[in-house]
C-alpha positions as CSV (number, residue, x, y, z in Angstrom):
1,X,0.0,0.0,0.0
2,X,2.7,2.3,0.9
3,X,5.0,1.7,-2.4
4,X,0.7,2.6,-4.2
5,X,0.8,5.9,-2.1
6,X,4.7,6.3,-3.5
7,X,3.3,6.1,-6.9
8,X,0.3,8.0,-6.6
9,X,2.4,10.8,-4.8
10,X,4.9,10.2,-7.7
11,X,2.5,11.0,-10.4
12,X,1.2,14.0,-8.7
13,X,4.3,15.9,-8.2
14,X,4.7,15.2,-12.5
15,X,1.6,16.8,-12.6
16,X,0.6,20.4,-13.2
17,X,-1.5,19.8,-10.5
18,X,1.2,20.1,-7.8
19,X,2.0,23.7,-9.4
20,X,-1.6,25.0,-9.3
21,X,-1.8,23.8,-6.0
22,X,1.4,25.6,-4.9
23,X,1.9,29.0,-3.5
24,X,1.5,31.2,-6.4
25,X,-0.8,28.7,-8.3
26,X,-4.0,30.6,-7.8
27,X,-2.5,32.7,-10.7
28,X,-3.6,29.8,-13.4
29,X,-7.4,29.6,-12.2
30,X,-7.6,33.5,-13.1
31,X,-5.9,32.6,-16.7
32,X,-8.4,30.2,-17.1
33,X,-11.1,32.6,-16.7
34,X,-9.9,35.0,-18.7
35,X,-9.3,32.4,-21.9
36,X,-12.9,31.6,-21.2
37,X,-13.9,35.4,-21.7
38,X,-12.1,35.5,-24.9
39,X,-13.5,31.8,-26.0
40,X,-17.0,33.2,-25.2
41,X,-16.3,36.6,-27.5
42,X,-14.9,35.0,-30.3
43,X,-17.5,31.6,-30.4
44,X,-20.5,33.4,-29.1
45,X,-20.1,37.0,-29.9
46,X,-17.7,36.7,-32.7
47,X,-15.6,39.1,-31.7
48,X,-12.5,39.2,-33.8
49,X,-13.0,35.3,-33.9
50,X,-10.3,34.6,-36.5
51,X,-7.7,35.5,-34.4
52,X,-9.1,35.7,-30.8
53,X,-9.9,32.1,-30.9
54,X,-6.1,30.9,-32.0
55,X,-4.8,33.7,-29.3
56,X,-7.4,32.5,-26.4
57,X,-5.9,28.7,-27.4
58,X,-2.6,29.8,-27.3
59,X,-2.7,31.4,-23.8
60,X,-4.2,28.0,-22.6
61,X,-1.6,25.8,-24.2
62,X,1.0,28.5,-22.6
63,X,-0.8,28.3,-18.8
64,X,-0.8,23.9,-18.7
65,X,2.0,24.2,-16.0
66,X,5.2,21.9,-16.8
67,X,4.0,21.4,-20.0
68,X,7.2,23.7,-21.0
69,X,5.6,24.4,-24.0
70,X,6.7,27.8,-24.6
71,X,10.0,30.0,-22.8
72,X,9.8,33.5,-22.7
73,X,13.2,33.6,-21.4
74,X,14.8,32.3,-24.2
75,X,13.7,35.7,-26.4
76,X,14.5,38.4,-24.5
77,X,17.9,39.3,-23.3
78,X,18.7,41.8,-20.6
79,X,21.9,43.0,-21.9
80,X,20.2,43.2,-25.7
81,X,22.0,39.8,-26.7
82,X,21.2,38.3,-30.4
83,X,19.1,34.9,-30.6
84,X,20.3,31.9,-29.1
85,X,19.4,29.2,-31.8
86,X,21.5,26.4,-30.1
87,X,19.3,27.0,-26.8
88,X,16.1,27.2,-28.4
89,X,16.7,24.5,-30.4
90,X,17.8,22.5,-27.0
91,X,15.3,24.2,-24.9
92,X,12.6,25.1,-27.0
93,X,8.8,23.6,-27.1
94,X,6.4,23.9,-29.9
95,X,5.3,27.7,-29.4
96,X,8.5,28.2,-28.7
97,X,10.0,27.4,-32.4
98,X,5.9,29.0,-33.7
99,X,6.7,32.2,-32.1
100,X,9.9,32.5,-34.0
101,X,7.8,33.9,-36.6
102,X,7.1,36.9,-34.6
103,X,10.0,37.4,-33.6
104,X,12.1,37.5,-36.5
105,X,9.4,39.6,-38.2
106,X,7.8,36.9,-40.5
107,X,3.7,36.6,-39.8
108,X,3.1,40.4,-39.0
109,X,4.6,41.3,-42.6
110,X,2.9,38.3,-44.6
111,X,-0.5,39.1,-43.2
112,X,0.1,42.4,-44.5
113,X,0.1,41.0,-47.8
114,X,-3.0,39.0,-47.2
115,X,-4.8,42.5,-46.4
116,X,-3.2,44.0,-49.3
117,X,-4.5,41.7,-52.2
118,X,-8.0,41.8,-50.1
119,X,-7.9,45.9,-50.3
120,X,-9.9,48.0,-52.5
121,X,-7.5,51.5,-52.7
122,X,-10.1,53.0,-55.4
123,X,-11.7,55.5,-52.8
124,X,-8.1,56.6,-51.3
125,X,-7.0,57.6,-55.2
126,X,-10.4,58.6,-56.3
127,X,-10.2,60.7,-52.8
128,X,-6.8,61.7,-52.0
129,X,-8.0,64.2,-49.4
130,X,-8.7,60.6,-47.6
131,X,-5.3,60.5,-46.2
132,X,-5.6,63.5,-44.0
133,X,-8.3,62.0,-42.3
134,X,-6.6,58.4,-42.1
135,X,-3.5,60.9,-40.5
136,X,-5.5,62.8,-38.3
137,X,-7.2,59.3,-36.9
138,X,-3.7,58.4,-35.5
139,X,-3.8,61.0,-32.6
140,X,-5.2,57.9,-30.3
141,X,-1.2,56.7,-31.0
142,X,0.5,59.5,-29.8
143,X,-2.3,60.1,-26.5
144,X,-1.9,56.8,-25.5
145,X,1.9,57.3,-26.2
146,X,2.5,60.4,-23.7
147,X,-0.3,58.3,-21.3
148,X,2.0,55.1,-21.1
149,X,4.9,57.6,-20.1
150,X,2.8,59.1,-17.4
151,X,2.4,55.6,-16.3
152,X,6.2,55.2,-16.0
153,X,6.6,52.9,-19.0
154,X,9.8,53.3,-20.7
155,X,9.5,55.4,-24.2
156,X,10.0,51.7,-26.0
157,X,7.1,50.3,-23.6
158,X,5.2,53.7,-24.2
159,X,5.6,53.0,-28.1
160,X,4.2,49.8,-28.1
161,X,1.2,50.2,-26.0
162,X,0.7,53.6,-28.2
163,X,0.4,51.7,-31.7
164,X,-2.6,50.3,-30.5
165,X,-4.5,53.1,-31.2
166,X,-4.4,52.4,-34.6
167,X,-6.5,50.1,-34.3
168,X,-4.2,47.4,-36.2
169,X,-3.2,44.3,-34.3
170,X,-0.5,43.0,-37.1
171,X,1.3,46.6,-36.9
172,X,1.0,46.5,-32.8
173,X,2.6,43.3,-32.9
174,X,5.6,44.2,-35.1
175,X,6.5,47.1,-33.1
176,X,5.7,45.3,-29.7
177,X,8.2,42.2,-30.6
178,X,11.0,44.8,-31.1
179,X,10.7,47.5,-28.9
180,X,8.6,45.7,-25.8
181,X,8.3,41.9,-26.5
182,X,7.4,41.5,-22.6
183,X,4.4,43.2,-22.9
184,X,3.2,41.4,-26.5
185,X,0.7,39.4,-25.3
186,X,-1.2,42.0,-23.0
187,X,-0.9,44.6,-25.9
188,X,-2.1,42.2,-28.8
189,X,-5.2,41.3,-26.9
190,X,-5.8,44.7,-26.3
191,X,-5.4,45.4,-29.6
192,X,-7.3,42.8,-31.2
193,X,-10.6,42.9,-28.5
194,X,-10.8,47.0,-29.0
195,X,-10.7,46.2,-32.5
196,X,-13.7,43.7,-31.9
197,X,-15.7,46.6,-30.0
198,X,-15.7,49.2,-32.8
199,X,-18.9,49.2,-33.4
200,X,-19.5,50.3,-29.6
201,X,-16.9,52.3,-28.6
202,X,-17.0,54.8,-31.9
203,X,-20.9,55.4,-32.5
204,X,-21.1,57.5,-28.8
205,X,-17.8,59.3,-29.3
206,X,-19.3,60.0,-33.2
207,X,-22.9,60.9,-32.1
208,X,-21.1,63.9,-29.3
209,X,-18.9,65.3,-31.9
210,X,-21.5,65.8,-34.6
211,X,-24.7,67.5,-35.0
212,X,-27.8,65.8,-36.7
213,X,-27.5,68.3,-39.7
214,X,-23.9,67.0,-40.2
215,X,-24.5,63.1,-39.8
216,X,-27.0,63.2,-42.6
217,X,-24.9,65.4,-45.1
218,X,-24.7,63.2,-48.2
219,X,-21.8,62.8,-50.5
220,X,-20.9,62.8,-54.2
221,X,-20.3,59.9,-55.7
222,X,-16.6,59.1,-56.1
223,X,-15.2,59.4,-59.6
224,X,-14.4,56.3,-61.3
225,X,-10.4,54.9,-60.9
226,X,-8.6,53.7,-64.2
227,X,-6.4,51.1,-64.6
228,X,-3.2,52.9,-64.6
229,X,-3.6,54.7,-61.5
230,X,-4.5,51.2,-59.6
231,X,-1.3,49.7,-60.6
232,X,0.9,52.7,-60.1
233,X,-0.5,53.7,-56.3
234,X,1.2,50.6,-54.8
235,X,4.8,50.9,-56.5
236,X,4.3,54.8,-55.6
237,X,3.6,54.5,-52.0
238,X,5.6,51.8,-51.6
239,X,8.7,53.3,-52.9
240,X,7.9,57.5,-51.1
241,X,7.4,56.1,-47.9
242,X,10.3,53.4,-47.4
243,X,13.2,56.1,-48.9
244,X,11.8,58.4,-46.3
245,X,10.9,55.7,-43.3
246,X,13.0,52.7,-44.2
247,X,11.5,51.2,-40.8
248,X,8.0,50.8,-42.3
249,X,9.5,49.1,-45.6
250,X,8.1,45.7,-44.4
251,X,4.6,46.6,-43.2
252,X,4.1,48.9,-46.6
253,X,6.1,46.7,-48.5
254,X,4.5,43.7,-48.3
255,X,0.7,45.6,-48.2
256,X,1.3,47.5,-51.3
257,X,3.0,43.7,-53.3
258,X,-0.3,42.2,-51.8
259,X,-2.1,45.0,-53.8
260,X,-0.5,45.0,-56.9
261,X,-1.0,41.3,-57.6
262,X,-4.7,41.8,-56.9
263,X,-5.3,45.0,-59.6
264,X,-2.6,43.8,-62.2
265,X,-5.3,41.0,-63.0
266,X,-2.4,38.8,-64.4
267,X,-1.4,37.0,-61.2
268,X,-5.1,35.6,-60.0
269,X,-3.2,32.5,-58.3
270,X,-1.2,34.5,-56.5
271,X,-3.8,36.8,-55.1
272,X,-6.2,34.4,-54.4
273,X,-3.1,32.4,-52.0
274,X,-2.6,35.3,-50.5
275,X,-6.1,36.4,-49.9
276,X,-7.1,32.6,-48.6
277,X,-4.4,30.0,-48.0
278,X,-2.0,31.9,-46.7
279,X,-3.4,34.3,-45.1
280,X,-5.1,31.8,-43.2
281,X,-2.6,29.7,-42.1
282,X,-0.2,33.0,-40.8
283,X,-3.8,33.8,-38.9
284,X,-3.4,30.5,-37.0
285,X,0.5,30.8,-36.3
286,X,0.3,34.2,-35.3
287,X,-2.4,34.1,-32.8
288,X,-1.2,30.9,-31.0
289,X,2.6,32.3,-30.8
290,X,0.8,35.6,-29.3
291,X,-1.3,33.5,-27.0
292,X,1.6,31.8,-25.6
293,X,3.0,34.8,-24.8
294,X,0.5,35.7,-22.1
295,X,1.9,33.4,-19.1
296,X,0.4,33.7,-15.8
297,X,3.6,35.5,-14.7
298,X,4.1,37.9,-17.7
299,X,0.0,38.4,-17.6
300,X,-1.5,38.7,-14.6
301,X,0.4,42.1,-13.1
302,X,-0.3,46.1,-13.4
303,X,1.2,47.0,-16.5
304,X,-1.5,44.7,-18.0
305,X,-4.5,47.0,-16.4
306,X,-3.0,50.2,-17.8
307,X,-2.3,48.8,-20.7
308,X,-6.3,47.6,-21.6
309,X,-7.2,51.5,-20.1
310,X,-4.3,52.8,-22.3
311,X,-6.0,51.0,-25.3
312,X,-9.5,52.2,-24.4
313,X,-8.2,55.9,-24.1
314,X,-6.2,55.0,-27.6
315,X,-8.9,53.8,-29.3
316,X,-11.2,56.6,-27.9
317,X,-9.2,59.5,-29.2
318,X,-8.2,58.2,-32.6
319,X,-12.4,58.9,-33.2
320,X,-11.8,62.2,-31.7
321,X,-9.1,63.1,-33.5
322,X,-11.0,61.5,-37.3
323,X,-14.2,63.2,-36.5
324,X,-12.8,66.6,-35.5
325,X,-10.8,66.7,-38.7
326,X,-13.8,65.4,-40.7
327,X,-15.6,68.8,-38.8
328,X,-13.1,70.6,-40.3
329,X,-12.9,69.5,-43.8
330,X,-17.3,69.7,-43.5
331,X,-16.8,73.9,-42.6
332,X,-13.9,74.1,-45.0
333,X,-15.9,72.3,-48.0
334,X,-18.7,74.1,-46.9
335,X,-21.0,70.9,-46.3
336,X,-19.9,68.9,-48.5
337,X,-17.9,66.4,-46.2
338,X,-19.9,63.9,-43.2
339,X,-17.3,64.4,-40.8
340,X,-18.5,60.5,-40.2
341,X,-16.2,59.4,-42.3
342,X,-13.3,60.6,-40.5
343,X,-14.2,57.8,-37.5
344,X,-12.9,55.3,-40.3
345,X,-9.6,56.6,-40.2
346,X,-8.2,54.0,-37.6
347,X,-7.3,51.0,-39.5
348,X,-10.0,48.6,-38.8
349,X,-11.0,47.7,-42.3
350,X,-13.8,47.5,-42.7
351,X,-15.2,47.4,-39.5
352,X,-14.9,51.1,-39.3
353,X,-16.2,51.9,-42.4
354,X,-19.6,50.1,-41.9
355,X,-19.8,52.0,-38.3
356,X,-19.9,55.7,-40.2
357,X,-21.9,53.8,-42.6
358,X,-24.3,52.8,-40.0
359,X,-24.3,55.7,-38.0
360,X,-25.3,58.3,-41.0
361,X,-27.7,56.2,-42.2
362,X,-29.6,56.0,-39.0
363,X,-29.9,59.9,-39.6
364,X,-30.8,59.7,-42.9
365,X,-31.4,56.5,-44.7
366,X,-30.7,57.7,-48.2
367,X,-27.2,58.3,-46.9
368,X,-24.7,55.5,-48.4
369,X,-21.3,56.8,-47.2
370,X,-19.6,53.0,-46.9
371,X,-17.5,53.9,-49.7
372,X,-16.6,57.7,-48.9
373,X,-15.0,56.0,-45.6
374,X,-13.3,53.3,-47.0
375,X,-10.8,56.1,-48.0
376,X,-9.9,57.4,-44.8
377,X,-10.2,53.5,-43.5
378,X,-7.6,52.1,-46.0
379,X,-5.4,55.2,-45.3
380,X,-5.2,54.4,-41.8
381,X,-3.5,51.1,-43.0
382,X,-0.9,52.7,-43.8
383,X,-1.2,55.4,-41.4
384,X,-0.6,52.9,-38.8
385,X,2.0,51.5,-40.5
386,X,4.1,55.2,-40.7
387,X,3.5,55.5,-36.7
388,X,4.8,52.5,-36.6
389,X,8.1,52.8,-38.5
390,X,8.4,56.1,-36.5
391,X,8.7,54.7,-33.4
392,X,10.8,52.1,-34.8
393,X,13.3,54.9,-36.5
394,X,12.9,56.2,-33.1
395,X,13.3,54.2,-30.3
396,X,14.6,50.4,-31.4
């Protein structure tokens, strides 16, 4: 009986269950509450599913104590050391050799591309005015950048939580895994659930900023966009914005190739993979190596609470910032702008733009301003991407 007991005793010090049931163990039942709150938003209110659901599983397969899964230690040096194959590939688990992808810089770039050939740039060219209000949008980054340093975060911490005001979780992540990759997983869930809750956080802000007589100003319909212009926008912007900010080359760069194989027309195969297959299957890696990075340890602290307030306050003022703008180009047009539209700024596409769409219809419901604010909404794209090779330039 005793050498049963020595067994049984045996087994349960393997277990995870002798680290739950340790002192700091009650840290992994709070984890597991929280991956059921982001379970129940992607399954049941489909919140973002596509990439909260790989993130939620990735934070569970990251809290299974001793399943060693995944080594946070193994990526981020105090003394700014270079990777350390040998020990990864000694030490490392499965998310551990996944999240290589983030960190060298692979899946943030790649789904870049998938948006790219999935993005309609017609109302930005047909509109260029578009891009001020896309600009103008990205105040929420630069609030939320002097509010992180009022927290005491460093600059590169205050960088990282600031790029999720534009409302772009591939572009937070990029700068997060260079400049702060201990705060990644708190800032990408941010990122990603405030993307999610668009469609209530920006109607309020919208509805205080504008008067009635403003939400139901309708718009001219946008000129049509040739050929010609389609195909030269992408190699344009791509090569103006990467000789002036080199940092944001791989954000813009990739976007701009995902564009140009879509409106060439000659590659479909290649569009289609990128809009699809692999689009898709960077979706999955991405969200799990994310997931894993939110550890009970790294998670559950302060810095994570200011950094889902940050986010709100981010998210809050980028709207401010569009609509106030939009306002201005309204007074300077002399009605002929729905300062609406400038809420689509921030780079949720297209969430953003059906929200202005949604909101100025309510107002008036001959009022179709989808495709007015799908200017401002692909210019935040790249927008987002600029802040983000700003900071880069800045503070890496």
């Amino acid at each position: 009986m005793a050498k049963f007991f020595d067994i049984i005793s045996g087994i349960f010090r393997d277990s995870g269950l002798a680290e739950i049931f340790s002192s700091g163990g009650w840290k992994y039942p709070v984890m597991y509450l929280i991956i059921i709150v982001l379970f129940y938003l992607a399954i049941v209110k489909k919140f973002e599913p596509l990439l909260l659901l790989p993130i939620a599983f990735g934070m569970l397969l990251a809290n299974i104590p001793s399943a060693e899964l995944f080594h946070m230690d193994l990526f981020i040096s105090e003394t700014g050391e270079p990777l350390n194959f040998q020990q990864i590939v000694e030490r490392g688990g499965l998310l551990d050799f996944i999240y290589l992808g983030v960190k060298l810089g692979i899946y943030p770039p790649l789904i870049f591309l998938g948006i790219g050939a999935m993005t309609d740039f017609s109302p930005l060219i047909a509109n260029p005015s578009s891009l001020l209000l896309g600009a103008s949008a990205q105040f929420g980054i630069f609030v939320a950048f002097v509010g992180a340093l009022a927290f005491g975060f460093t600059p590169q911490e205050a960088a990282a939580i600031g790029i999720i005001g534009g409302a772009d979780g591939p572009t937070a992540i990029q700068v997060t895994k260079t400049l702060a990759p201990n705060l990644l997983g708190p800032i990408a869930i941010a990122a990603y659930s405030y993307m999610a809750l668009v469609p209530f956080i920006q109607p309020p802000i919208m509805r205080a900023l504008t008067t009635k007589k403003e939400r139901a100003i309708m718009m001219k319909q946008l000129r049509p966009v040739s050929r010609t212009e389609l195909i030269v926008f992408p190699i344009a912007v791509t090569l103006i914005v990467s000789v002036v900010l080199p940092d944001a080359t791989p954000l813009i760069g990739m976007l701009m190739l995902g564009n140009l194989l879509k409106v060439t027309g000659v590659v479909d195969r290649l569009s289609k993979t990128a809009q699809n297959e692999l689009i898709n299957i960077v979706t999955i890696l991405l969200g799990i190596s994310v997931g894993a990075t939110a550890g009970a340890e790294n998670f559950l602290n302060t810095q994570t609470i200011f950094i889902i307030i940050l986010g709100l306050l981010a998210f809050a003022f980028a709207t401010f910032g569009g609509v106030l703008f939009g306002k201005l180009m309204c007074f300077v047009t002399k009605g002929k702008v729905n300062p609406l539209i400038g809420s689509a700024g921030v780079s949720a596409v297209p969430m953003a733009a059906r929200v202005s769409q949604s909101v100025g219809q309510k107002e008036n419901p001959a009022n179709f301003l989808l495709m007015h604010a799908m200017g401002p909404n692909v210019a935040g794209v790249i927008g987002s991407a600029i802040a983000a090779g700003v900071f880069l330039n800045l503070f890496k």
